[in-house]
N, C-alpha and C positions, 0 to 999 in steps of 0.2 A: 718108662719111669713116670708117676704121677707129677703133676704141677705145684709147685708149692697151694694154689689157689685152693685146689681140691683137696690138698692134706690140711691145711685149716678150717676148708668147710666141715671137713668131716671130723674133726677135734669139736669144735663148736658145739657138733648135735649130736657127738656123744660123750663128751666131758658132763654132761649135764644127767646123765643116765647115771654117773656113781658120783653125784654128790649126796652125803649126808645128813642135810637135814630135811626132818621129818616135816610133815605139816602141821603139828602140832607147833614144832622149834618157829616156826619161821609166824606162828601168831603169836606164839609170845617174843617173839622181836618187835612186830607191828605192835602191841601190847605197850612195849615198854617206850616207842617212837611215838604213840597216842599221848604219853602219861605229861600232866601239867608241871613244867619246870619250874624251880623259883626264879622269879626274872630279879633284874639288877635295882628296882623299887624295892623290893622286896629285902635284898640285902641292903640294899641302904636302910633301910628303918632297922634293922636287926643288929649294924655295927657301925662302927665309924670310920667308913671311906674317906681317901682322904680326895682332892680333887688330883686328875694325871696332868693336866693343867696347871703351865706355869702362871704366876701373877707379877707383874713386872707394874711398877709406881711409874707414872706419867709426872712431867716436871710440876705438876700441881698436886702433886703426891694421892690421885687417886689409883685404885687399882685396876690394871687393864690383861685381859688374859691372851695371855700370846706363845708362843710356840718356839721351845727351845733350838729347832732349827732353824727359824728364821732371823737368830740374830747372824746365821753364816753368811758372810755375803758369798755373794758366787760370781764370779768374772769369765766374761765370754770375747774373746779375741775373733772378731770377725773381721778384719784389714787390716794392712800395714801400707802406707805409703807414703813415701819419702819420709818426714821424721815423725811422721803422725802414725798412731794405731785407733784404730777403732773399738774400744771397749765400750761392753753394754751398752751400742746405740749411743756412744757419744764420740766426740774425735778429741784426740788427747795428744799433747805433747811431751816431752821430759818435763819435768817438774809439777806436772798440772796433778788436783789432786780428784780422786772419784771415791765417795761412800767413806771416806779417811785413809785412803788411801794415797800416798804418792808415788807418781809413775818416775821409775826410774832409768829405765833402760828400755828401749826399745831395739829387739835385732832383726833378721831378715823374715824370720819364721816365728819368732816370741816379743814376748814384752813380759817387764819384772814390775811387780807392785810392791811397796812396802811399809808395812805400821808398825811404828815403835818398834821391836823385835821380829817383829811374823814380816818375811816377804814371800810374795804369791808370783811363780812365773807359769801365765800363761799361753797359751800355741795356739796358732792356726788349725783350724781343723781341713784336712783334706778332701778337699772337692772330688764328688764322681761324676765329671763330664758325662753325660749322657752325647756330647756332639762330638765328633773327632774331625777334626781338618787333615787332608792331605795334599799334602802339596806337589804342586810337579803332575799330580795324576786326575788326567782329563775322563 
């Protein structure tokens, strides 16, 4: 029985024997891949874009353009010990607060945040030891 390696070689170099287009078909593809597109200059002067760009007022009410996802905060639980958790590179207790948030609970594996109605419980993330101890075996 042949090897899979060899029945796909031989697909390869003769799938290509009954394919359909002509050389004429395949310059008019190159043809229409050469042709000058209208770039996005060009539709701006021709309609009114608007910007995808959010604009958010600075407390001196001028306009600053910033990015509808960066007003999410993100929290990253990287320690818990004794009544401290480590959130985003800082050490926190119950009641301490981060970004407006205040920490409210801290458990063995999580910690809970919470603002005015939104609370955020974030985990540990699971370590993959590359080292393993055995113990007992010499």
């Amino acid at each position: 029985m042949p090897s899979h390696k060899k029945i796909c070689f031989a697909v390869l170099f003769i799938l290509p024997l009954y394919g359909d287009l002509s050389i004429g078909q395949m310059d008019t593809m190159v043809e229409k891949i050469k042709a000058k597109r209208i770039g996005a200059t060009t539709l701006d002067k021709e309609s009114n874009l608007t910007s995808p760009f959010v604009m958010i007022q600075n407390e001196k009410g001028q306009a600053v353009m910033g990015d509808p996802k960066s007003t999410e905060v993100v929290f990253t639980l990287g320690a818990i010990i004794n009544d401290k958790a480590f959130v985003n590179k800082v050490w926190l207790k119950v009641g301490d607060t981060l970004e407006g948030y205040k920490l409210i609970d801290i458990g063995q594996q999580s910690a809970t945040l919470v603002q005015d109605e939104r609370e955020i419980k974030i985990f540990l993330k699971k370590s993959k030891s590359i080292l393993q101890l055995n113990e007992g075996q010499k």
